[in-house]
N, C-alpha and C positions, 0 to 999 in steps of 0.2 A: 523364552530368552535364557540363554544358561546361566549359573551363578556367577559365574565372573563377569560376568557383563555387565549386572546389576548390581555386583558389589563397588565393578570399577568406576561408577554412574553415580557409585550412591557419594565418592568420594571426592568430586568435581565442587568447585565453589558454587555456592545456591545462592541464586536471587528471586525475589519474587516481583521484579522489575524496580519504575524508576521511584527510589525512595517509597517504597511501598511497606505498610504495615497495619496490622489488625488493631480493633478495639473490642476490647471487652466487654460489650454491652449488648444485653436485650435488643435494645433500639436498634439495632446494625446489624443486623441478624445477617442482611440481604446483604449488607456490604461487605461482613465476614465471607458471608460463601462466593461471594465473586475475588476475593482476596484470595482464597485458597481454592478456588479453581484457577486463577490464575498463577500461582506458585506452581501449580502442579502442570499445567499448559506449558511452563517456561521451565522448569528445572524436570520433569517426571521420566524415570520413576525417581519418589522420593518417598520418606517415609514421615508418619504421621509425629514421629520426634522432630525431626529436622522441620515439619511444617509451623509444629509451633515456635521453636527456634527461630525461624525465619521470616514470621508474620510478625510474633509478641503475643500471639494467643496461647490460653492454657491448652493444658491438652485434652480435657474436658471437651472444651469447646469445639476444636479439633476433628475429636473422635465423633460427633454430634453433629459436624456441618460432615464430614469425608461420608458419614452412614448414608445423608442425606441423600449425597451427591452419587453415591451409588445405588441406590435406592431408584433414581432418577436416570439412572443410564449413563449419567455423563462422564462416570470413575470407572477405572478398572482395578481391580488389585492383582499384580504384576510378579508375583513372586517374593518370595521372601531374601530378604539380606542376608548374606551367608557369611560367617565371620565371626559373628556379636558371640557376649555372653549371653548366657541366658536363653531364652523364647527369644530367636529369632523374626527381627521385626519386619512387617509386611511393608512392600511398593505398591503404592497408587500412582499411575498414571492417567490420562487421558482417554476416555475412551475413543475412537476417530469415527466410530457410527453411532455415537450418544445423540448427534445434535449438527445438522450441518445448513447451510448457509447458501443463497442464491448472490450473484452478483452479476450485475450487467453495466458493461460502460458504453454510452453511447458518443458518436465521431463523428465528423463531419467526411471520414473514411472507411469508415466502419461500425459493427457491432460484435459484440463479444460477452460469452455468458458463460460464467462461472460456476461451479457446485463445487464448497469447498467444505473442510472440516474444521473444527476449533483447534487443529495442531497444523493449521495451512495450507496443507494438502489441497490440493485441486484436485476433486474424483473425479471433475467430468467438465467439459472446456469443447462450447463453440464458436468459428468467427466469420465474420462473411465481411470482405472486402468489397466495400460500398459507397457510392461517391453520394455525402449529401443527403443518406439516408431520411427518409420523411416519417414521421409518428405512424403510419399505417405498416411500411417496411418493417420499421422497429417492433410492433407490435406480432406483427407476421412471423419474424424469425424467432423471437424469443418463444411465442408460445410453443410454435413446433419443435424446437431443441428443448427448453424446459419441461416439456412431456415426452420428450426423446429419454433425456436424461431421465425422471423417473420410471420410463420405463424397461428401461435398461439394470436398474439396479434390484440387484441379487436380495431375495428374502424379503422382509415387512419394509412397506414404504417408510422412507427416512423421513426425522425428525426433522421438519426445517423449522427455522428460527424466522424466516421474512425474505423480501426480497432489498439489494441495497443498488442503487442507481448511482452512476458518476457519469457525470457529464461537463462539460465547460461553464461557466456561467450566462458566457453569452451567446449560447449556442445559436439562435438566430438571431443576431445583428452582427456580427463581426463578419469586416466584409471581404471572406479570403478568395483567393482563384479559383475563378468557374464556378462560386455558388452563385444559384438558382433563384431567380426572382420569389418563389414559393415556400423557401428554405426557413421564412420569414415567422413558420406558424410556429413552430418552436421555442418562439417569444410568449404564446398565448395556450400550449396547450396543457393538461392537467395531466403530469406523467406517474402520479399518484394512482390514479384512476385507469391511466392505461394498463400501467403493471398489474393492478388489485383486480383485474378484468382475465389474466390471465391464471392468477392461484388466488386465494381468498385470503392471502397473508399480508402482515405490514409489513409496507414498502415505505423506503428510509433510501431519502436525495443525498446527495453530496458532490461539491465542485469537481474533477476530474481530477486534479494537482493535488486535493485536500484529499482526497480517499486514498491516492497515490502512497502519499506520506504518511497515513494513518496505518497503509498494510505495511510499507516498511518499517513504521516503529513496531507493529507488534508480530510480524511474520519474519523481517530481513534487520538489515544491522541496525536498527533500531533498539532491539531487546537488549544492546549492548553499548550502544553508545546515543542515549537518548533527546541528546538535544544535534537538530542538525537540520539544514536545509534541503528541500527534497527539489530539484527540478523535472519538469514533465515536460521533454520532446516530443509531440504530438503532430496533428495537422497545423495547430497553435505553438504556443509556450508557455507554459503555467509553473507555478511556484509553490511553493509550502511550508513553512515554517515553524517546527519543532521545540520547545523548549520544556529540558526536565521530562518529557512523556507526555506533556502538552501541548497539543495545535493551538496556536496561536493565531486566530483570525481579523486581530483589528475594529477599530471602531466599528466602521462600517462592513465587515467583515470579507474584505476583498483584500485582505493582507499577501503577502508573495506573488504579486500580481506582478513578477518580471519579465513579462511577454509584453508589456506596455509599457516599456525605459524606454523612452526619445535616444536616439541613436544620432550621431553626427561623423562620417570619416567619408573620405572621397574616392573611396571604392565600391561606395554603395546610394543609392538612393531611399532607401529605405530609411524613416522616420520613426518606427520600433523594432528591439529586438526581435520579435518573433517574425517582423518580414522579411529576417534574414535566417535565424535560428528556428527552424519549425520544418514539417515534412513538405508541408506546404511552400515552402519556398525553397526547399532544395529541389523542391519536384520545378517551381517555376525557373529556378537556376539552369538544371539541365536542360528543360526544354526552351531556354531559351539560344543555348547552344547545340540546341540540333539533335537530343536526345530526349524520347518519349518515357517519362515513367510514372507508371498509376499506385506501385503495391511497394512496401518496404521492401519486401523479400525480391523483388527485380534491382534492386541499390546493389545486390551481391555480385551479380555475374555480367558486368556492364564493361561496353570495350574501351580498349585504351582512354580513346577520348572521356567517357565516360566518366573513368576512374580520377583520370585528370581533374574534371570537372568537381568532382567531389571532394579530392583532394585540398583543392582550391577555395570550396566551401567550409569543409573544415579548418581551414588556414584564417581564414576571415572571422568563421563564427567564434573560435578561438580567441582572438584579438575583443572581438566584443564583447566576449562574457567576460573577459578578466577585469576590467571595471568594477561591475554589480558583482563580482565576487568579491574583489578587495573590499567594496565596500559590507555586503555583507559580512565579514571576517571580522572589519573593525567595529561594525554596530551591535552588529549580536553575538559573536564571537565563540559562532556551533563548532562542536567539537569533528563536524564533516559535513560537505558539501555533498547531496547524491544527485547521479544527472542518472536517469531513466526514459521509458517511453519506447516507442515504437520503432524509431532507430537501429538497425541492425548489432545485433550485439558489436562485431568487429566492428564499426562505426563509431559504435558508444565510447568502446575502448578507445579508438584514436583519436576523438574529441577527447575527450580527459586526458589521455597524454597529452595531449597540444596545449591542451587550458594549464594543467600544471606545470609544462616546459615554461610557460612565459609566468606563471606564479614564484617560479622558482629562482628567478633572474628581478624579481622585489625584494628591496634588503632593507626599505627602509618605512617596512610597515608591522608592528609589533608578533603578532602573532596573525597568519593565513590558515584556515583549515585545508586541510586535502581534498581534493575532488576526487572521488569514488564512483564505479558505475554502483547504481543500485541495487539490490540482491531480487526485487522485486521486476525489474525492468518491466518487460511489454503488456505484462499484463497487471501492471501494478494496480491501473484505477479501476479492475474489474474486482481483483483480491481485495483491494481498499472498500470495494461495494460489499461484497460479500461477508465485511468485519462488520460491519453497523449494525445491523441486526444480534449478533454476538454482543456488540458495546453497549448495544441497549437494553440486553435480556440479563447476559451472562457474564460479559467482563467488569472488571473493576471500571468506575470513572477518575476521574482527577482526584476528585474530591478521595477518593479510595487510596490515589496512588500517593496520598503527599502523609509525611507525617506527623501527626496528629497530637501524638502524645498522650493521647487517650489509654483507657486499661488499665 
């Protein structure tokens, strides 16, 4: 990297995420080095001054956890800052082959498998469009892409951290178009043991919506504006809920469950949002109009009528989300709304224009957040899979990210 580059990088405001700070202590050894490999994930290159500056660590400590972390493969050191008095002080950044990450989301449309790195990079991405897929299929394609992908990769096999799995919660009982009497085993089977059946790594669940939002806080506009609602346009509808750098799950930990609002307006029959709002029911939309569609990417090149149709769906699904928005706005009051998912990009984009043209025509509700497409979009809850593993080795937790007052 030339010196200006890293000079002009080293000069940018540093964060080491949300309200995040070191403590001083023996005891936290582990929680220091996930602190500062996370400063260095989110701001790198940076140098070993500006890490204690921006943690609250000495530089002692510092110097002692960054050794470590190279030591370990996970640091790189990036050139020196050009400018300074004195010795000239080194950049650590990331290394993006230290340490990388499996992730797989499974759909009642699909399957889809991740190889990503601790800077979010996707190195290697497969997906097979599949109606209904059943625990044997799942099984089938992940192992032969997941030994595709290592075998594919240049030099010593990479360091993986585990496998991380997203899926719906209820993936066998919700009861959408055209599934299959058999669909039903998905209720009962052990997806722990399928996975760990394919590599000998831990393998680490998570809801579809809820992985979604966890890649966006820490891969998409999360890292910068950390409280915010994630929505997930799928075969379903799913939700997520962000605060501070926090997933918020709920008592019973089915929180952002916006795909099950009771819905009531007399252009619809539909009794939840998502049996109007979901892939699954845009695909029953069309074809209820005379137009066959199985795969997102056939939503783009569709004829007049077609388009029509869609149009028409987005017109409606717009009118419905702006309720559970407003509402959302005034209860929890995220700093943004992100709609993601499987959704054609251009689609995603005119559903959020649409949803914010009628937000925008509210004047007498205090403060609305903005509806954004998500930075993560279609493959958000496979990156969202692929972080868990990282969260649970590598990255800072809550308890990491809040401040302490410690040291």
């Amino acid at each position: 990297m030339p010196s200006s580059e890293i000079s002009r990088k080293s000069n940018r405001k540093r964060t080491a995420g949300a309200s995040l700070s070191g403590a001083n202590l023996e005891r936290v050894g582990d929680h220091n080095q996930r602190v500062i490999l996370q400063a260095i994930r989110v701001n790198g290159p940076i140098t070993r001054v500006t890490l204690a500056q921006i943690t609250g660590l000495t530089p002692p400590a510092v110097a002692n956890i960054t050794k470590r972390l190279l030591d370990d493969g996970l640091i790189l050191e990036a050139g020196r800052v050009q400018g300074a008095r004195g010795q000239p002080a080194m950049n650590l950044t990331i290394n993006p082959d230290g340490c990388l990450s499996i992730g797989v989301n499974i759909d009642r449309d699909h399957i889809t498998v991740v190889m990503l790195d601790l800077l979010g990079a996707v190195r290697a991405r497969a997906s097979k469009e599949i109606e209904f897929p059943l625990p044997a299929d799942v099984a089938k394609f992940c192992k032969a892409q997941i030994h595709k992908m290592l075998a594919g990769w240049k030099g010593e096999p990479p360091r993986l951290a585990g496998i991380g799995v997203a899926l719906p919660d209820d993936l066998g009982r919700v009861d959408l178009p055209h599934r299959p009497e058999n669909y039903g085993v998905w209720s009962t089977v052990d997806i722990g043991k399928l996975m760990a059946e394919i590599l000998p790594l831990p393998v680490f669940l998570e809801n579809d919506a809820a992985a979604a939002a966890l890649g966006e806080l820490q891969f998409g506009h999360g890292l910068r504006r950390p409280s915010f609602f994630y929505v997930l346009v799928s075969s379903g509808l799913g939700g997520g809920l962000v605060i501070e750098g926090d997933y918020f799950r709920g008592a019973q930990g089915r929180s952002g469950e916006i795909g099950f609002l009771p819905v009531s307006s007399p252009e619809t029959k539909a009794r939840s949002l998502q049996e109007v709002v979901s892939l699954s029911a845009l695909y029953a939309y069309l074809e209820a109009g005379g137009i066959l569609v199985e795969r997102p990417d056939q939503l783009i090149d569709l004829s007049a009528e077609g388009q029509a149709l869609v149009e028409a769906w987005i017109d409606l699904s717009a009118r419905l989300l702006v309720p559970p928005f407003v509402g959302i706005s005034c209860v929890v009051n995220p700093e943004a709304i992100y709609v993601g998912g499987r959704l054609p990009t251009a689609l995603l984009d005119r559903l959020v224009a649409a949803v914010n043209a009628r937000l925008a025509a509210i004047i007498d509700v205090p403060a609305l957040a903005r509806v954004e497409r998500a930075a993560t979009s279609a493959d958000g809850p496979a990156v969202g899979a692929a972080l868990l593993p990282f969260t649970a080795q590598l990255l800072p937790s809550r308890a990491a990210l809040m401040k302490t007052g410690q040291g």
